[in-house]
C-alpha positions as CSV (number, residue, x, y, z in Angstrom):
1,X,-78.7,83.9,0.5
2,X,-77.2,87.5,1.3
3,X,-77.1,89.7,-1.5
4,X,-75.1,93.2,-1.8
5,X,-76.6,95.0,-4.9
6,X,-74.3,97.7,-6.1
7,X,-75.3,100.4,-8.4
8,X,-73.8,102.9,-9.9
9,X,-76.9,105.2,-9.8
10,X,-79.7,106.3,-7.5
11,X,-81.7,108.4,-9.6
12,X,-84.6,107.0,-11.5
13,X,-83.8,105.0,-14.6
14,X,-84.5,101.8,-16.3
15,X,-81.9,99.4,-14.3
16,X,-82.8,101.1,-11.1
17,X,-86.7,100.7,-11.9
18,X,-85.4,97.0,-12.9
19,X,-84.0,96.4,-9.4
20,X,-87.2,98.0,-7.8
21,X,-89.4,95.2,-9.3
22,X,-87.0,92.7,-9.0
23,X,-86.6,92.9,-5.0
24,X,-89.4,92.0,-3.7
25,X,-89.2,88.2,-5.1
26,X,-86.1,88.3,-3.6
27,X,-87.9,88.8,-0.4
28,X,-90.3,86.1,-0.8
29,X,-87.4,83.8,-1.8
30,X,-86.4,84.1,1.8
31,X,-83.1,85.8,1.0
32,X,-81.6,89.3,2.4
33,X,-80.9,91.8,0.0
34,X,-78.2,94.6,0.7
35,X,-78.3,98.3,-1.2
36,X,-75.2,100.0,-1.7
37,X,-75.7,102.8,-4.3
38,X,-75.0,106.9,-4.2
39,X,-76.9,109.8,-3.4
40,X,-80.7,109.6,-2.3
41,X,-82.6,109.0,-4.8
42,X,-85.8,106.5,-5.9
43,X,-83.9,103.3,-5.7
44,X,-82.8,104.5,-1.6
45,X,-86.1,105.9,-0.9
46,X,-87.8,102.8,-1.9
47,X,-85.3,100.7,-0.1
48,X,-85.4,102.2,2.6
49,X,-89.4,102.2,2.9
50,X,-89.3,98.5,2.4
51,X,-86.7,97.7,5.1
52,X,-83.6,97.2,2.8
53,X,-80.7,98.5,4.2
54,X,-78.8,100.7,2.6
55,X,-75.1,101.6,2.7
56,X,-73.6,104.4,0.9
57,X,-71.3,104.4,-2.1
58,X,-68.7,106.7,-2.5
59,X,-68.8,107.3,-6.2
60,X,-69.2,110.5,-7.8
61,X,-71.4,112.3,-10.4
62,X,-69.3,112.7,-13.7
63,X,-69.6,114.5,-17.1
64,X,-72.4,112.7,-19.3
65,X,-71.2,111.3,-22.5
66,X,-67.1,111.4,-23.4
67,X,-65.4,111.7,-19.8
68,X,-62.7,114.8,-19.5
69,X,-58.9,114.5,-17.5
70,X,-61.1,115.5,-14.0
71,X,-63.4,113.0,-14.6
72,X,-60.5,110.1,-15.5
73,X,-58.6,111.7,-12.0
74,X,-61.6,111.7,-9.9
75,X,-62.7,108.3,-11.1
76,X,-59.3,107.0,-9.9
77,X,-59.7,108.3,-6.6
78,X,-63.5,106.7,-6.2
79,X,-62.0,102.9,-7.3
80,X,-60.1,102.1,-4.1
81,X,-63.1,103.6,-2.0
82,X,-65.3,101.7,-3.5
83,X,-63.1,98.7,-3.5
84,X,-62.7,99.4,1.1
85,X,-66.7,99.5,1.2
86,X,-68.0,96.8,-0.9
87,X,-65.2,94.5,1.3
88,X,-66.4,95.8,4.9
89,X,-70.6,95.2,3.9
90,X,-69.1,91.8,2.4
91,X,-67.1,90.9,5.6
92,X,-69.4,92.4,8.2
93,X,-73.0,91.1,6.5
94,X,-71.7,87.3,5.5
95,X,-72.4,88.4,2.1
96,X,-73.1,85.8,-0.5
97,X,-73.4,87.0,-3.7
98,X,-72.7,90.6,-5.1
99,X,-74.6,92.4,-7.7
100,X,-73.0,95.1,-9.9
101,X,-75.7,97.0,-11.3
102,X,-74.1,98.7,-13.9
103,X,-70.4,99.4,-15.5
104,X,-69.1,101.9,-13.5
105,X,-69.5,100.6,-10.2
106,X,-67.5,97.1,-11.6
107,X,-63.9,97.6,-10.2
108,X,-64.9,98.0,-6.9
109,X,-65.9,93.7,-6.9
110,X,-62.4,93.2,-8.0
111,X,-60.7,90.6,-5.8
112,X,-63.2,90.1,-3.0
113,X,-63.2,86.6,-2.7
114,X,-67.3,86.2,-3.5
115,X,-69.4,85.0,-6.7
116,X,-70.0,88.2,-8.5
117,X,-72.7,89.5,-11.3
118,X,-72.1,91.9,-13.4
119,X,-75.9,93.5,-14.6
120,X,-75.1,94.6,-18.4
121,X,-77.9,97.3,-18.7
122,X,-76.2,99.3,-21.9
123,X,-72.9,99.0,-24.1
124,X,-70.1,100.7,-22.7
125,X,-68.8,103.6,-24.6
126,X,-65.3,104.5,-25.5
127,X,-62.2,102.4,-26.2
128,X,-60.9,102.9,-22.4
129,X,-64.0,102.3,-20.6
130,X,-65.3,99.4,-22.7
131,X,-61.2,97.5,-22.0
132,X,-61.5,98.5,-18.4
133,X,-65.2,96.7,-17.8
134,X,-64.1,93.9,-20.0
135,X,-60.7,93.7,-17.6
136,X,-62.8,94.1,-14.5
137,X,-65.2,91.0,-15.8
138,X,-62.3,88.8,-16.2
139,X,-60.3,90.1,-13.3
140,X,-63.3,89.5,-10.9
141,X,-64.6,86.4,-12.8
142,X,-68.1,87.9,-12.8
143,X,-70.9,86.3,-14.5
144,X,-72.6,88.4,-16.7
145,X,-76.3,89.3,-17.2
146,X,-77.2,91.2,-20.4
147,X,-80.5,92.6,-21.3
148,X,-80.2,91.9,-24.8
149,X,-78.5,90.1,-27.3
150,X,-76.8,93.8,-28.7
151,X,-75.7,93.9,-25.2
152,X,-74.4,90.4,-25.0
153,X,-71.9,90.9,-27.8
154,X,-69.1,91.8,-25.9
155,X,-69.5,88.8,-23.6
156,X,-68.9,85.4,-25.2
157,X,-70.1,83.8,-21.7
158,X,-73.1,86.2,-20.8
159,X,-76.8,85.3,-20.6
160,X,-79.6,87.1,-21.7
161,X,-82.6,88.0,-19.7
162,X,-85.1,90.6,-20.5
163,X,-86.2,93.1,-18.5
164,X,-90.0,92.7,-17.3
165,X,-92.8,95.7,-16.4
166,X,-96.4,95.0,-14.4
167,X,-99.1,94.8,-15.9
168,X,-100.7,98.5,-17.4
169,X,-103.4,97.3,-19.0
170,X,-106.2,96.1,-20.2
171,X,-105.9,97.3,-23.9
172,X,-108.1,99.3,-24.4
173,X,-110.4,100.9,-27.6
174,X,-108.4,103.3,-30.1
175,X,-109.0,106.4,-28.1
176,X,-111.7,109.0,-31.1
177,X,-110.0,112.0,-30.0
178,X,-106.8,114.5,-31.2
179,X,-103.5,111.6,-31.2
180,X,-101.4,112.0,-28.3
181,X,-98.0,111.1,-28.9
182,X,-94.9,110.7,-26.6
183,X,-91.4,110.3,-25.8
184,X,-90.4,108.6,-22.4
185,X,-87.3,109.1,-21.2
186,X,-84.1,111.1,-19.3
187,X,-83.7,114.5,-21.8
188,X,-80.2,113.0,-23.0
189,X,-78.9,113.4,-26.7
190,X,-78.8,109.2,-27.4
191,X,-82.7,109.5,-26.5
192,X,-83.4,110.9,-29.7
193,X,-85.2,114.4,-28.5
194,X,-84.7,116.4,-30.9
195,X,-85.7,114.2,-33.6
196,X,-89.2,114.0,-31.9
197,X,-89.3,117.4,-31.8
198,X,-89.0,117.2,-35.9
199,X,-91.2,114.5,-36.5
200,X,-93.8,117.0,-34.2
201,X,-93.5,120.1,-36.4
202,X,-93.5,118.0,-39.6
203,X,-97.0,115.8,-38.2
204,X,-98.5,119.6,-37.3
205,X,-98.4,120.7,-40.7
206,X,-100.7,117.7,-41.5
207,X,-102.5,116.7,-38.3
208,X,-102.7,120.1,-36.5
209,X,-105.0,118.4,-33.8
210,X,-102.1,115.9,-32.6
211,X,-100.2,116.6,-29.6
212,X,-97.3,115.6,-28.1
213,X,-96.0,114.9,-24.6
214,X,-92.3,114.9,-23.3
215,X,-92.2,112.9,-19.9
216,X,-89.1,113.0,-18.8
217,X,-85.9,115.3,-17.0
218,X,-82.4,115.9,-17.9
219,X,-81.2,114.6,-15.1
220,X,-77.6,114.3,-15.0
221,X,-77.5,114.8,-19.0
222,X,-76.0,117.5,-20.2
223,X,-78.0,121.0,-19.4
224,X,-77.1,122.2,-23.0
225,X,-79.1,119.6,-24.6
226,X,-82.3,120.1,-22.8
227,X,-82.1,123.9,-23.2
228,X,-82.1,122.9,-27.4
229,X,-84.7,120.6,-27.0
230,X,-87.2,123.0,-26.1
231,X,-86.0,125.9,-28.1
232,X,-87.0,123.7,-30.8
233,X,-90.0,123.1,-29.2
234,X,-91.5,126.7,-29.2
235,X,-94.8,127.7,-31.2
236,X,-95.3,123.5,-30.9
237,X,-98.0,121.5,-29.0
238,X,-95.9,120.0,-27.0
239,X,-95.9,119.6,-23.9
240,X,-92.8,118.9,-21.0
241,X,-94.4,117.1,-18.5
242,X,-91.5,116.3,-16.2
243,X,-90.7,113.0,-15.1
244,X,-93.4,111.1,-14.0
245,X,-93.2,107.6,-11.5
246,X,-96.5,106.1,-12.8
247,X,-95.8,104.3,-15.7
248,X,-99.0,103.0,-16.9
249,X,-100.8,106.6,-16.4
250,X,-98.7,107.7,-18.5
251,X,-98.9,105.2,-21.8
252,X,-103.1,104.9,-21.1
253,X,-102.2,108.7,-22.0
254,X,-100.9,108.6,-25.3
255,X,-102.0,107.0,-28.4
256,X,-98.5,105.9,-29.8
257,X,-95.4,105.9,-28.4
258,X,-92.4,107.0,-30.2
259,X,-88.5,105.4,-29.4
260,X,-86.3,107.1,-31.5
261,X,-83.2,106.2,-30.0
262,X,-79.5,106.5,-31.3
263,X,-78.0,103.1,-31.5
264,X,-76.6,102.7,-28.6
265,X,-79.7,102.1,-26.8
266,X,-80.1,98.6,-25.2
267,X,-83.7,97.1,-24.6
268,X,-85.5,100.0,-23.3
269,X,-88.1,99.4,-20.7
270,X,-90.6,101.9,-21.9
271,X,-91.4,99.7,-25.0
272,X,-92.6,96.5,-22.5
273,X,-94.7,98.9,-20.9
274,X,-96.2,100.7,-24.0
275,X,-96.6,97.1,-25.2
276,X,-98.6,95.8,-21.4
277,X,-100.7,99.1,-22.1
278,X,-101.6,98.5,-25.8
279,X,-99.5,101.3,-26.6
280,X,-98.4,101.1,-30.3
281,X,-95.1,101.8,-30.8
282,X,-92.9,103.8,-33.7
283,X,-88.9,103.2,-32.9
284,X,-85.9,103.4,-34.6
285,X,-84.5,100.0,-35.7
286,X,-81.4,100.8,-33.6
287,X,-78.7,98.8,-30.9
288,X,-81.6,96.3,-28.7
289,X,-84.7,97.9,-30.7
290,X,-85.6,94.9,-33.0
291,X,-85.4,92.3,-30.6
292,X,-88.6,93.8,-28.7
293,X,-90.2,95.0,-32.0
294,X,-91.5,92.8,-34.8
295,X,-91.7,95.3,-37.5
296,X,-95.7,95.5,-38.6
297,X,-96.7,92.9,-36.3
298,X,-95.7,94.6,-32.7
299,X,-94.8,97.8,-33.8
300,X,-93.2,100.1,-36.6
301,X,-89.5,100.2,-37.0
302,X,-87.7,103.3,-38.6
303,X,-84.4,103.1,-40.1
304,X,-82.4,106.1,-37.9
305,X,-81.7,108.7,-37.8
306,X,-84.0,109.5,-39.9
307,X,-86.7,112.5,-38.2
308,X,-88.8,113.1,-41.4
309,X,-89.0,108.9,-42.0
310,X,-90.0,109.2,-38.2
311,X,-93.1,111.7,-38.8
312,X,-93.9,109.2,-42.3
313,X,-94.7,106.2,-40.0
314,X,-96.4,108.3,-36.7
315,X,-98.8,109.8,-39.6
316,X,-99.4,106.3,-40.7
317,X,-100.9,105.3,-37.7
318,X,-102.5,108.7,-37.0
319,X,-105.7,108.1,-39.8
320,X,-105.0,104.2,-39.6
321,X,-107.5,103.3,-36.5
322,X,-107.5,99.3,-37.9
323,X,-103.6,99.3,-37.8
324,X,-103.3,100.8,-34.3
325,X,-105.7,98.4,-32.7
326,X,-103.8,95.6,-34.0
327,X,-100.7,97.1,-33.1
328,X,-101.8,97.1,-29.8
329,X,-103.0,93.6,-29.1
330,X,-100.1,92.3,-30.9
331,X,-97.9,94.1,-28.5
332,X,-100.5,93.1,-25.5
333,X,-99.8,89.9,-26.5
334,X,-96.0,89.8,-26.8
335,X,-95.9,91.4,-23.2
336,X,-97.7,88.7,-22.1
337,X,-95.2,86.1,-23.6
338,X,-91.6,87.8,-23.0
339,X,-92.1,91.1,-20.5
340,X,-94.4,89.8,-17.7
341,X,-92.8,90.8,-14.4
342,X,-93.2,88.1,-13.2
343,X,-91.0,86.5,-16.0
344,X,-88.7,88.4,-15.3
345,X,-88.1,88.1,-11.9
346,X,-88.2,84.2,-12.0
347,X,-85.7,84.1,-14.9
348,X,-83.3,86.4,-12.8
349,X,-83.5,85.5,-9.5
350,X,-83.4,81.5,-11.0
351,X,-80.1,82.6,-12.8
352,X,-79.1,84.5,-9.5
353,X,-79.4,81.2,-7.3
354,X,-77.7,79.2,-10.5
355,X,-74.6,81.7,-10.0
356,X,-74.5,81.7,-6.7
357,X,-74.2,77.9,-5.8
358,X,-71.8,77.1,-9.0
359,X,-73.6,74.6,-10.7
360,X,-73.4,77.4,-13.7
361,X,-71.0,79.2,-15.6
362,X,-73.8,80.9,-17.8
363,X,-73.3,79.9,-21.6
364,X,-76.7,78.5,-22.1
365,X,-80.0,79.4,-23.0
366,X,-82.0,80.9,-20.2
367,X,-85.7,80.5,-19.8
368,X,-85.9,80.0,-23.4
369,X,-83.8,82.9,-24.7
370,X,-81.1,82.7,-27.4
371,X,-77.3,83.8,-26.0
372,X,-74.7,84.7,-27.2
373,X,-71.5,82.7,-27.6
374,X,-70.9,105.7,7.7
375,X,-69.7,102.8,5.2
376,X,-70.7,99.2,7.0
377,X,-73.4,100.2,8.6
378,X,-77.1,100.6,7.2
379,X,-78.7,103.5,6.8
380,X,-82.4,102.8,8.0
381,X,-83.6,105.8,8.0
């Protein structure tokens, strides 16, 4: 099978890091996977290490968040290019099956005559944008993936499938030492930032040995954001550690990871991999949240937004050694049983090869989830 996998993004983020992992069982399925995606960033670099050739898309970088009249204009201008070179790699490669990796990149599948996926990483925002993707999933009869239920909803017909992580462990012994705590993540406002930042000053008045790491960049969040994140940070301990590609370094690091996402947030992938660590975990109980974390058996959930609730159940954990142990091989555990990599990638590619030959609409349970009812030519270098 020939596979064109479009995304919207190149930078590094969770359905990018999803594709990373997922490619190589495409490889050892015996099937040819296609990149097309903007700029030059992880996802191409990795692709192109790894023999994948990649085409570029001619999409732009727009505002983050609500989208101004520029944005709408330029957007309109990037459809009908998109549209042109996701027809020529289609036509030129014998493509199979195309792969929309994420909302924005959606119209460009419209009409091209081949099975199409649409990859739901996150709810779309905004009356326009969320009637245009739901148009675009009709228009181009795309099967849809979702990686949660939250995500699902706007699908009747989707599937669910959960993302999956490697394997960052053993757990290991409650660390005796000052807690390190951390938030993983782009700098962006639905990440929850600043709330961290008032959990932190709130768990310094009581634990002045904890610390607390920010791994993460703004990326193409809005500058204004970042700049009141760490003015909020001053006369802290915390520390901005930049963004970081080794996942597992980074949660053997900490002691507890926190989530405090607004609810728009989907099924976050630094969650599985704070759970293959033994990482415990304190979250908000927002959008995908609660589907990855049973509250008091894998995790704590906090009813957002609420920062001072946040510090209440970090401090919990902090003098409760017993509690974080469990927590930890609990959420070893449920890794184990839902987020293996490998899980994942046989419950995608399966539902992949499903799509492709037609024997599947997707409306059923997958793998034991619930559901709800130069363009043409590779770059190689």
């Amino acid at each position: 099978m020939n596979i064109l996998i479009v995304d919207q993004f190149s930078q590094p983020g969770g359905a990018q890091q999803g594709l990373i992992n997922l490619l190589p069982e495409v490889r050892a399925r015996g099937w040819h996977a296609h990149m097309l995606a903007p700029g030059d960033g992880e996802l191409i670099r990795w692709c192109r290490e790894h023999g994948v050739p990649v085409y570029p898309l001619p999409l732009g970088s727009y505002s983050s968040g609500g989208k101004n009249a520029l944005d709408i204009l330029r957007y309109a201008f990037d459809v009908p290019r998109m549209m042109l070179a996701i027809r020529r790699i289609v036509a030129d490669q014998g493509i199979d099956l195309v792969h929309i990796n994420g909302a924005r990149a959606l119209p460009g599948a419209w009409n091209i005559n081949r099975r199409v996926v649409f990859h739901a990483h996150s709810p779309v925002s905004g009356t326009l944008p969320r009637g245009l993707t739901e148009l675009m999933v009709r228009r181009s009869r795309a099967s849809v993936i979702a990686v949660s239920k939250f995500v699902a909803l706007r699908y009747p017909d989707a599937r669910v499938i959960y993302n999956g992580v490697p394997d960052y462990g053993p757990v290991r012994k409650v660390a005796l030492r000052a807690t390190r705590i951390g938030l993983v993540g782009r700098i962006a406002p639905e990440k929850g930032h600043l709330d961290f930042v008032s959990a932190a000053r709130t768990i310094s008045e009581v634990s002045p040995d904890s610390r607390f790491f920010v791994y993460g960049e703004r990326l193409f969040s809005e500058a204004g954001y970042d700049r009141r994140v760490r003015e909020a940070a001053q006369n802290l301990p915390v520390e901005f550690c930049g963004w970081k590609n080794d996942a597992g370094a980074i949660m053997r690091n900490l002691d507890i990871l926190v989530v405090p996402s607004d609810p728009t947030e989907a099924a976050t992938r630094v969650i599985m991999e704070a759970f293959s660590a033994g990482t415990p975990v304190v979250a908000y109980r927002s959008g995908g949240i609660p589907e990855l974390v049973d509250h008091g058996r894998t995790g704590l959930l906090v009813d957002w937004p609420d920062a001072a609730g946040l510090a209440r159940a970090i401090l919990s954990l902090i003098g409760d050694f017993r509690t974080r142990e469990r927590l930890s091989v609990a959420g070893r555990t449920e890794w184990e049983r839902r987020f293996d990599i490998g899980i994942y990638r046989a419950r995608l590619c399966d539902a992949l090869a499903e799509i492709e030959s037609g024997k599947s609409k997707a409306a059923s349970a997958v793998a034991g989830e619930d559901v709800l009812a130069g363009l043409g030519t590779p770059d190689r270098r």
